[in-house]
DRENPAZA-681265 format. One record per residue (C-alpha): residue number from 0; x, y, z. Coordinates in Angstrom, 3 decimals. Example, Ala and Ser with C-alpha at 12.3 -4.5 7.8 and 13.67 -1.06 7.14 Angstrom:
<nodes>
node num: 0	px: 12.300	py: -4.500	pz: 7.800
node num: 1	px: 13.670	py: -1.060	pz: 7.140
</nodes>
This chain:
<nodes>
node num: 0	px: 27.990	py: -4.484	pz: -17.133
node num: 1	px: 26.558	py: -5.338	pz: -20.565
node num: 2	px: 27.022	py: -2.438	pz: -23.171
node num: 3	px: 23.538	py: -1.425	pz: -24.447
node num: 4	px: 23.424	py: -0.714	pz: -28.047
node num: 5	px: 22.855	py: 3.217	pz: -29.820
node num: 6	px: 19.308	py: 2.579	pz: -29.836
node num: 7	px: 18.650	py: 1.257	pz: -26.530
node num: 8	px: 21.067	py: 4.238	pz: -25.412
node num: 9	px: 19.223	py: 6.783	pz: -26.985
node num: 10	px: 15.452	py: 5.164	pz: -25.768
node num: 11	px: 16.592	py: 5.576	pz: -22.366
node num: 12	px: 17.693	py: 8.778	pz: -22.299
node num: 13	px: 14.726	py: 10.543	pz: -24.387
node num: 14	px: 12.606	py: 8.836	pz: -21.307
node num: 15	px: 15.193	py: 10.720	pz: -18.667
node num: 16	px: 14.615	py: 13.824	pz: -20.294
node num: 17	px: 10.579	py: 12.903	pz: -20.669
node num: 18	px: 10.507	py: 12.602	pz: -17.008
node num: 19	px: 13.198	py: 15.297	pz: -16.001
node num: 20	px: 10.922	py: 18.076	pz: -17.786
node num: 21	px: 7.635	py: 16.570	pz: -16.802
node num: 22	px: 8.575	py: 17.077	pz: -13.539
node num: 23	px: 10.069	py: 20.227	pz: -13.363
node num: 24	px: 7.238	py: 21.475	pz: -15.003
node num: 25	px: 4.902	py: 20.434	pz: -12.806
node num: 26	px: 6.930	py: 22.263	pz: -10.177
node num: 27	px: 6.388	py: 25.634	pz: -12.079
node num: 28	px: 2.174	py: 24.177	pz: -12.488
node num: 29	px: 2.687	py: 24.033	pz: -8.638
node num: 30	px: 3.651	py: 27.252	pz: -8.024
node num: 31	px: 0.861	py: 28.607	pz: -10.491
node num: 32	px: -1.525	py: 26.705	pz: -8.312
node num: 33	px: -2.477	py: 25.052	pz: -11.110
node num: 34	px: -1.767	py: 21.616	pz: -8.780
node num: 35	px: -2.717	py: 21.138	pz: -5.174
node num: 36	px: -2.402	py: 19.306	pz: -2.910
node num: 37	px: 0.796	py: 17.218	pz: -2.506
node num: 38	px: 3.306	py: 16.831	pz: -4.845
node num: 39	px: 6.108	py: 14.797	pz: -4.979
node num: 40	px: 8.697	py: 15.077	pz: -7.696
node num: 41	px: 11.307	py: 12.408	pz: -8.903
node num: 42	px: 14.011	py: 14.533	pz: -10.721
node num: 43	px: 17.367	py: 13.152	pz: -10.096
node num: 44	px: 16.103	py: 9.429	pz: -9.304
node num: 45	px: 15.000	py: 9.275	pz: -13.321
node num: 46	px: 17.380	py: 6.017	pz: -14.359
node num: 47	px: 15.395	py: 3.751	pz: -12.127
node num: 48	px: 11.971	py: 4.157	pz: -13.518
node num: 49	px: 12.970	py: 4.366	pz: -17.216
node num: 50	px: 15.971	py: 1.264	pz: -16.343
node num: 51	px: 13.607	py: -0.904	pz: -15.159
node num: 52	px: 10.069	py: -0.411	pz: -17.488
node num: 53	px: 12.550	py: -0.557	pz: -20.472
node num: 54	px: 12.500	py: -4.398	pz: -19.524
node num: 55	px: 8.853	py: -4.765	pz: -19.121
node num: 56	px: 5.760	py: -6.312	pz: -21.098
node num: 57	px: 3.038	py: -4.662	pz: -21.278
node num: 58	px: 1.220	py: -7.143	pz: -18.940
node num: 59	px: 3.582	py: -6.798	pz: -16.213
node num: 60	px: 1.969	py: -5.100	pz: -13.410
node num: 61	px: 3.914	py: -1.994	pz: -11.418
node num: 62	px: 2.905	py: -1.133	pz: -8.386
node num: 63	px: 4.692	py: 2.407	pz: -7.357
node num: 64	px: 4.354	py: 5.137	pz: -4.591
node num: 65	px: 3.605	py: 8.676	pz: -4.416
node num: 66	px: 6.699	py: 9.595	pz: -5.875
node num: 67	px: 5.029	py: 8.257	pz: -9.449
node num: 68	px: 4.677	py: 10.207	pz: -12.431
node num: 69	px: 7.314	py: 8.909	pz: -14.166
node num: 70	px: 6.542	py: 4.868	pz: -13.322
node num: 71	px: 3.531	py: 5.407	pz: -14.839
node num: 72	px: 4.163	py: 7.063	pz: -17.771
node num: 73	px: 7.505	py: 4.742	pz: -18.634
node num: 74	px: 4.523	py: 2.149	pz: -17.834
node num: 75	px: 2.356	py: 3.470	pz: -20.717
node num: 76	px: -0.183	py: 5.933	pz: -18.915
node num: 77	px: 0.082	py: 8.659	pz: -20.867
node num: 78	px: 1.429	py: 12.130	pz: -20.416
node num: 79	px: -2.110	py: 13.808	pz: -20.714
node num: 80	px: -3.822	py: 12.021	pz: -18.463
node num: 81	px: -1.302	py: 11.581	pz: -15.948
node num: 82	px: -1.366	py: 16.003	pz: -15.977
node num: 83	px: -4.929	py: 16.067	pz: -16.059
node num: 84	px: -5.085	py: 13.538	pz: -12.599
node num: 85	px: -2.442	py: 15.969	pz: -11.352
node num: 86	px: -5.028	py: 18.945	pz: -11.943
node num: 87	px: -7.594	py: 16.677	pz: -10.664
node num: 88	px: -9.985	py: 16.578	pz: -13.703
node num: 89	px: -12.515	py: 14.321	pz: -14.958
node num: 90	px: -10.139	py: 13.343	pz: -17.927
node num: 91	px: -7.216	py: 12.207	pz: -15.585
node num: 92	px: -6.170	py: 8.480	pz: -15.047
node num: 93	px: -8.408	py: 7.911	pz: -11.891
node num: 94	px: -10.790	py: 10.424	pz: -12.908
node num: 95	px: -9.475	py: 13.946	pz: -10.842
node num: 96	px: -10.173	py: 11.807	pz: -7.892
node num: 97	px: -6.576	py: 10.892	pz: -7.152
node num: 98	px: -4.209	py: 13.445	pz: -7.999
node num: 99	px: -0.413	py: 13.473	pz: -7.439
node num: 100	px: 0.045	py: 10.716	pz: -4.971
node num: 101	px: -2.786	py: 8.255	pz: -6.495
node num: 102	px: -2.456	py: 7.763	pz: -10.122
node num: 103	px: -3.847	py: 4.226	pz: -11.535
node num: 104	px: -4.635	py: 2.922	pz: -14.935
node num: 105	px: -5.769	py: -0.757	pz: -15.086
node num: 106	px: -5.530	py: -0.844	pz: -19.108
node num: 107	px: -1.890	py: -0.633	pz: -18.701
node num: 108	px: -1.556	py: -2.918	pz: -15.511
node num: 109	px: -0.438	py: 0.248	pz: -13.353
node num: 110	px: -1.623	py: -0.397	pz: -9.956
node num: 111	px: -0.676	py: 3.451	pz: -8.423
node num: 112	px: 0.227	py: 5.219	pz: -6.840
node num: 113	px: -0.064	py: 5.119	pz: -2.851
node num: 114	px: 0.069	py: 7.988	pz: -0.203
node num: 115	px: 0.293	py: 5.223	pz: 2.486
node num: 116	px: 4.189	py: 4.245	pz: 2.917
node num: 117	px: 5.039	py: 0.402	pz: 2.114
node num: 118	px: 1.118	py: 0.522	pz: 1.408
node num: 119	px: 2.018	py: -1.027	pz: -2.201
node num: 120	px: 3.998	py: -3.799	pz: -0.855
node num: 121	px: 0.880	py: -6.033	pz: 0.059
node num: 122	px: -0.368	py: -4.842	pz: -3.209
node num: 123	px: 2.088	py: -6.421	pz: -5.289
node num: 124	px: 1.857	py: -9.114	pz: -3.566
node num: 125	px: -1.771	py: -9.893	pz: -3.757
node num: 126	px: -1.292	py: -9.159	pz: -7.686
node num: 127	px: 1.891	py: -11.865	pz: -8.061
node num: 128	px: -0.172	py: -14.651	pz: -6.237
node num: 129	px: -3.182	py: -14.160	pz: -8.495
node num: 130	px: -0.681	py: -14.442	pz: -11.760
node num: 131	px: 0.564	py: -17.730	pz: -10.254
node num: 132	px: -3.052	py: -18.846	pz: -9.271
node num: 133	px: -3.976	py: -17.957	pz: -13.239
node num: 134	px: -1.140	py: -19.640	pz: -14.330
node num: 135	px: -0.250	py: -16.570	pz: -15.505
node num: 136	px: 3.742	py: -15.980	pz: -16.292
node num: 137	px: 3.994	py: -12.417	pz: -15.449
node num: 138	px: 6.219	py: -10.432	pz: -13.553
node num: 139	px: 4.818	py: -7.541	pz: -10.982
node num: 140	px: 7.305	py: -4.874	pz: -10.087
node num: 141	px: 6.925	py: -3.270	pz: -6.807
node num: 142	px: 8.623	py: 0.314	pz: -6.009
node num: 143	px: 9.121	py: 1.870	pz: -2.706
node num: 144	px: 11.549	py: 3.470	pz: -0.418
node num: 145	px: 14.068	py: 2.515	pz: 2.028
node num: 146	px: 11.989	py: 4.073	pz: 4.656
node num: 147	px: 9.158	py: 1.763	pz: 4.108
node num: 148	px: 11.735	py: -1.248	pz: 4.967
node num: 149	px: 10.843	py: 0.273	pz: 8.577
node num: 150	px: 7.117	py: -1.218	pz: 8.419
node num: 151	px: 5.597	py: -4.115	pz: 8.674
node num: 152	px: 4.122	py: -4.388	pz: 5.244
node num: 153	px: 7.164	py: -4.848	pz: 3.925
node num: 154	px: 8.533	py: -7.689	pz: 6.039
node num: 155	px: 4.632	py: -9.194	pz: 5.909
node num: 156	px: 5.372	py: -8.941	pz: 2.073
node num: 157	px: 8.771	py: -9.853	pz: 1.537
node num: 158	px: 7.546	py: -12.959	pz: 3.709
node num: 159	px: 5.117	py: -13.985	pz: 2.004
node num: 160	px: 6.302	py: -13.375	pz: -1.371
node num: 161	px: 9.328	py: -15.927	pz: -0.688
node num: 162	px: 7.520	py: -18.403	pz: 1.447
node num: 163	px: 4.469	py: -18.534	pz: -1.925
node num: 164	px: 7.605	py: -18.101	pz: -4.386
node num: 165	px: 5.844	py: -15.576	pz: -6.236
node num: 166	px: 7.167	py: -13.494	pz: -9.276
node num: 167	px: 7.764	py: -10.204	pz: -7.319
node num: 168	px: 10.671	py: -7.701	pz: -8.114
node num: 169	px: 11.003	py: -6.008	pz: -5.379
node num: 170	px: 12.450	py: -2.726	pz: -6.129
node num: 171	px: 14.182	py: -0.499	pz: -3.469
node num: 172	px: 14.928	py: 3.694	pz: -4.378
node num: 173	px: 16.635	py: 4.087	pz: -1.647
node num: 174	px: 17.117	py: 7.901	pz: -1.294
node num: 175	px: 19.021	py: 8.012	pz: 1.685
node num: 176	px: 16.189	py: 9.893	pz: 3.158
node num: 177	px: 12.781	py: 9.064	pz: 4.440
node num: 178	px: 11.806	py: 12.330	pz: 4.175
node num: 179	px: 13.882	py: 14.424	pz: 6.534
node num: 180	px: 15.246	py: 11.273	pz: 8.614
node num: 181	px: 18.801	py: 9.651	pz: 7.280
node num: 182	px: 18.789	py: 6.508	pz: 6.527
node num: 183	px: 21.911	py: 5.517	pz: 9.726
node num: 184	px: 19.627	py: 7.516	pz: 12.018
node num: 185	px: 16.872	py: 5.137	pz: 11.905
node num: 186	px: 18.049	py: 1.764	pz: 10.373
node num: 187	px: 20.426	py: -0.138	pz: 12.644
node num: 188	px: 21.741	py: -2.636	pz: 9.427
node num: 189	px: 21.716	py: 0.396	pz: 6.196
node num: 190	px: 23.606	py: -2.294	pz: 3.974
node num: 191	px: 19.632	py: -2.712	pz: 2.337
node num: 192	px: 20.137	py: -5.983	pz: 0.718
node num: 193	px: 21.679	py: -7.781	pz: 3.043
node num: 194	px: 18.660	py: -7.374	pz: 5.202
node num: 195	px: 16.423	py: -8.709	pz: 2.096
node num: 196	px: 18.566	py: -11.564	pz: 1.518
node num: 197	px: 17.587	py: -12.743	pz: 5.230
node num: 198	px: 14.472	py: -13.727	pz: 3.254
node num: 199	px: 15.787	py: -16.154	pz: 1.258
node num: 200	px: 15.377	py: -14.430	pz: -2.123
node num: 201	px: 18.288	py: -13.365	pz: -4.438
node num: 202	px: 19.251	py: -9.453	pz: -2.921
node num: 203	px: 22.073	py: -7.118	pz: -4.281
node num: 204	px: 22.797	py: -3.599	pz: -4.487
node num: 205	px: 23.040	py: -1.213	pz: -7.797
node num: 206	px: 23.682	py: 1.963	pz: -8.744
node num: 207	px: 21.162	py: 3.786	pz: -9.221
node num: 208	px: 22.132	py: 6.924	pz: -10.824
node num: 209	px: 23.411	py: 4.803	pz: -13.656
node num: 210	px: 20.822	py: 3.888	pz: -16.522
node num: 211	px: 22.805	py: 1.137	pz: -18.172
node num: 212	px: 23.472	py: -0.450	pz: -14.259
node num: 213	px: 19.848	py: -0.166	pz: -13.582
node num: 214	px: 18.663	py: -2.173	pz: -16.707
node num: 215	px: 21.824	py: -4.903	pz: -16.230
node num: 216	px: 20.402	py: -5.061	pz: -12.615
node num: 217	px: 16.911	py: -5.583	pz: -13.744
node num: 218	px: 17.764	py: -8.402	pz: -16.628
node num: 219	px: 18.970	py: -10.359	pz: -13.721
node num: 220	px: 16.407	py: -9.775	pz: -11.797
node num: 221	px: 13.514	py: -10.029	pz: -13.679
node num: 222	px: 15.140	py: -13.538	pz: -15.159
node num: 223	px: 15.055	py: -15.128	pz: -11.688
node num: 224	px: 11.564	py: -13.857	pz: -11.090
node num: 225	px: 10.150	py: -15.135	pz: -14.423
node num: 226	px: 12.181	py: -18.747	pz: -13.413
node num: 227	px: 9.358	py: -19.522	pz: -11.125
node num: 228	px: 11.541	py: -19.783	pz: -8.506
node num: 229	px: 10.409	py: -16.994	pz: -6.396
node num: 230	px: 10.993	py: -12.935	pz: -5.761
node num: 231	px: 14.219	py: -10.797	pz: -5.733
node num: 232	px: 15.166	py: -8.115	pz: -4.236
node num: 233	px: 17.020	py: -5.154	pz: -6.081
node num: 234	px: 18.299	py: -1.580	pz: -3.879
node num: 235	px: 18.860	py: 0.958	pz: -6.220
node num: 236	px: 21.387	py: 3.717	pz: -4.317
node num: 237	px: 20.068	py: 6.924	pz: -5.768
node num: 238	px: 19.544	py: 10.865	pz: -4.640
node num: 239	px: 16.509	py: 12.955	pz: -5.422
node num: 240	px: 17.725	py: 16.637	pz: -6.113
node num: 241	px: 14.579	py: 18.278	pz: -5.139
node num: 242	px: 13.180	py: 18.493	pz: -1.763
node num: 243	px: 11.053	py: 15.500	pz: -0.615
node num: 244	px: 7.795	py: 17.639	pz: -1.397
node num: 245	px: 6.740	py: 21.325	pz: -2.353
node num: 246	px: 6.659	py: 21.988	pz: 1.120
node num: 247	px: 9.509	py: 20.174	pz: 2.335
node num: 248	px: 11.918	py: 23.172	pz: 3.945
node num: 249	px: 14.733	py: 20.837	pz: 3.579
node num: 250	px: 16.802	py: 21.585	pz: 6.619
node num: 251	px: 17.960	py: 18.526	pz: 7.202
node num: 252	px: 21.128	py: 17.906	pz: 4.473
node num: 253	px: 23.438	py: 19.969	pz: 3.390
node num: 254	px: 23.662	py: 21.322	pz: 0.508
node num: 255	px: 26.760	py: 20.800	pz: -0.371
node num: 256	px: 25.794	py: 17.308	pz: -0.616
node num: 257	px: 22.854	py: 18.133	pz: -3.087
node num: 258	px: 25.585	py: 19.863	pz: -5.638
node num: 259	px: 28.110	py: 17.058	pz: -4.418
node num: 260	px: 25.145	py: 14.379	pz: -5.602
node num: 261	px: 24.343	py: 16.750	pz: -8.899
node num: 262	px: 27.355	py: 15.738	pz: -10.441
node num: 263	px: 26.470	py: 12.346	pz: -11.020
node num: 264	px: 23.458	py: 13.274	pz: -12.909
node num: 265	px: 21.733	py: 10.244	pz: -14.466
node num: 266	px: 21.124	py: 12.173	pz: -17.355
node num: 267	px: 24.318	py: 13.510	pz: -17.669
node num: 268	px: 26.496	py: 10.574	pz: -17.407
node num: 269	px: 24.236	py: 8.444	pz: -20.092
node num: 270	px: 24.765	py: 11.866	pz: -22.080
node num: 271	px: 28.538	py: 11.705	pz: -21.570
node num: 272	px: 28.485	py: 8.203	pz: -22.560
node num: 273	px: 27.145	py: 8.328	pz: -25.563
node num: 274	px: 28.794	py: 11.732	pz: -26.604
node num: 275	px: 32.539	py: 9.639	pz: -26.375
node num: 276	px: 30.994	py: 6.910	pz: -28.498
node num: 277	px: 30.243	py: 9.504	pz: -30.910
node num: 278	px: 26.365	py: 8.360	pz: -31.098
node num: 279	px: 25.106	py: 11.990	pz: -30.449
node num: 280	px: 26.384	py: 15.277	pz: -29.323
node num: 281	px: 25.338	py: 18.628	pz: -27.681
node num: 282	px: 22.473	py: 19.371	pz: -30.556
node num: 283	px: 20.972	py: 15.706	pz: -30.706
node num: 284	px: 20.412	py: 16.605	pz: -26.682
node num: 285	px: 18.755	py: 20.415	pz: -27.452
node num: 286	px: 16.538	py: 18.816	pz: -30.354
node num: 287	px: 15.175	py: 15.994	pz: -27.915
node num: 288	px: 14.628	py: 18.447	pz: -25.328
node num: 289	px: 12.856	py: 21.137	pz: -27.422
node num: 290	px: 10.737	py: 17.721	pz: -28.651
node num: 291	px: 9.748	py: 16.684	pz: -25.165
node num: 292	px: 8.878	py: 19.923	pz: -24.281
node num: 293	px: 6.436	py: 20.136	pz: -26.924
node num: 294	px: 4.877	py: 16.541	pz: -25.683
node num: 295	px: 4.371	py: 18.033	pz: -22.454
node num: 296	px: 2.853	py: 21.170	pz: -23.356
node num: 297	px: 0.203	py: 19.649	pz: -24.948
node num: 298	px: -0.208	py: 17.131	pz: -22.062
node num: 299	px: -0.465	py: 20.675	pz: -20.021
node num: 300	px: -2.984	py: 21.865	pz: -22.751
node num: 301	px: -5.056	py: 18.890	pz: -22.462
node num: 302	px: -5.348	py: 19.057	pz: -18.629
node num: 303	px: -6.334	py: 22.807	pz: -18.619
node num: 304	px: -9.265	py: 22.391	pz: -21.182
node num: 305	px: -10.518	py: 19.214	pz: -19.264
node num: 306	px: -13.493	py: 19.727	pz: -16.932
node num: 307	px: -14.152	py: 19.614	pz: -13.161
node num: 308	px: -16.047	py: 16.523	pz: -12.245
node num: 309	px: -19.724	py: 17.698	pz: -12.318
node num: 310	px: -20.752	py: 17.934	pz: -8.694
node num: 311	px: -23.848	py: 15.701	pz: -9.573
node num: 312	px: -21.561	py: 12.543	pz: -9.330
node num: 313	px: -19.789	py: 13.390	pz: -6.477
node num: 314	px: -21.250	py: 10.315	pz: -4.792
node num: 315	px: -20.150	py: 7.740	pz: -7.635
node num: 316	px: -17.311	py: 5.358	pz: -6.370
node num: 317	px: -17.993	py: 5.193	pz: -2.779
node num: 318	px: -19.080	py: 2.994	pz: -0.187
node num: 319	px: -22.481	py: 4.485	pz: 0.845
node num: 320	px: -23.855	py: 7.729	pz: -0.605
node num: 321	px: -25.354	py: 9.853	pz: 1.772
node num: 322	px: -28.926	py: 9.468	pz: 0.516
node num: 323	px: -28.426	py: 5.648	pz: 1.881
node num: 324	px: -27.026	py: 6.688	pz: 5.373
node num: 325	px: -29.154	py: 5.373	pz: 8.424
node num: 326	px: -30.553	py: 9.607	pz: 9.434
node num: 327	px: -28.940	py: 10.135	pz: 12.677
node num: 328	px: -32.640	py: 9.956	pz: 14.239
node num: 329	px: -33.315	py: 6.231	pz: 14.006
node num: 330	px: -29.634	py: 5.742	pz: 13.647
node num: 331	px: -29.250	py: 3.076	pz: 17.443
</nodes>
């Protein structure tokens, strides 16, 4: 694994900490029922979003799932109207229309956000075929789960994205759990990779949990993709720490294995790293978290002083308002 430099080190794990706090608070804006709805939080999975968009250009397209606050703000959204979406005001990314699960921002190629499991998959690859119709050389990253490797989307996708050899990253987070099920209680072959490979695109594991592993993954990756000479496949072997959602009762792991997976913090061992190399130590950590925490306050801030949607417009951005529905009188 290639050695990133100080300043690489210390981008990567400011971003950690970004998302880390983001999402923990949004777990305490939860419980104030200041967000609704569904939420799905990504602390302990935070190398693989920051790993991979520290590799990106800006017109790379991601395409995430609902597990996405952090892809989009490593992608460039930014914090304020990511919080205001997750309030569901008029100043969020898709308006207050979306919230949690459906964040989007075209202006910085972020293509959501999707409630739908391996509902981004066809997504992506609708978005690499109309770079390589353009003549465009850009790479779309695609994240999902290992439990969307159970649907048909994804082998549709990983299909046709070898059989069109289009510039697709196809990027795994495997969990270990699709929601409450294990992954050896419903996948006959778990080894992840070796079932992508039996596409015919370059497939490997890495460790997830491990910043500097993710972005040596993704330099590889990314450098066959951008060839030409088709997608590849990455599974990242990481752990969320929370539950799978704020209701999630979480009966179905121990939890010895939560504190067992705790140890190998992503935050911690990239903090660990860099304290034996001597480029920072325990107040360089307390002085970037006290600065993120200012960040997101404001991006709180912002969200609470932005309005409802007027109900007036209620009707915008659908297929047929009801004042041009057939009445049900003459309706046949």
């Amino acid at each position: 694994m290639t050695r990133l430099d100080a300043a690489s080190r210390s981008t990567l794990l400011r971003d950690m900490v970004f998302v880390r706090r983001f999402e923990e608070r949004c777990a305490q804006l939860y419980q104030q029922t200041k967000i609704r709805g569904f939420l799905h939080l990504y602390v302990g999975e935070e190398a693989i979003a920051t790993g991979v968009s520290h590799l990106l250009a800006p017109d790379d397209a991601v395409v995430a799932t609902y597990r996405e606050h952090g892809h989009a703000m490593m992608k460039g959204v930014s914090p304020e109207s990511v919080m205001a979406e997750m309030f569901g005001r008029v100043d969020g990314c898709s308006g207050g229309r979306g919230g949690s699960m459906h964040l989007f921002d075209q202006e910085h190629r972020f293509y959501g956000g999707n409630a739908i499991v391996a509902g981004g998959l066809p997504v992506a690859v609708g978005l690499a075929l109309a770079d390589k119709l353009a003549g465009q050389n850009r790479a779309t990253v695609c994240f999902f789960g290992e439990g969307a490797m159970a649907e048909g989307e994804f082998h549709e996708s990983m299909n046709l994205a070898a059989l069109w050899d289009l510039p697709v990253l196809f990027c795994c987070e495997n969990n270990r759990y699709a929601m409450g099920t294990a992954l050896a209680r419903s996948e006959a072959q778990t080894d992840l990779a070796l079932r992508a490979s039996g596409y015919g695109m370059p497939a490997w594991p890495v460790d997830g949990m491990d910043v500097e592993a993710v972005v040596d993954g993704t330099d590889r990756a990314l450098a066959t993709v951008r060839s030409g000479t088709g997608p590849a496949f990455l599974e990242f072997q990481t752990y969320r720490f929370r539950a799978h959602s704020m209701y999630d009762p979480e009966l179905y792991r121990e939890k010895s294995e939560v504190v067992e997976w705790r140890e190998r913090d992503p935050i911690t061992i990239l903090f660990d790293r860099m304290l034996a190399d001597g480029e920072i130590d325990a107040d360089g950590l307390a002085a970037i978290e006290a600065a993120v925490d200012i960040e997101i306050e404001r991006a709180v801030e912002f969200a609470d002083a932005s309005p409802f949607e007027d109900v007036a417009t209620l009707e915008g951005h659908v297929y047929a308002p009801a004042s041009a529905r057939v009445p049900e009188e003459v309706a046949p």
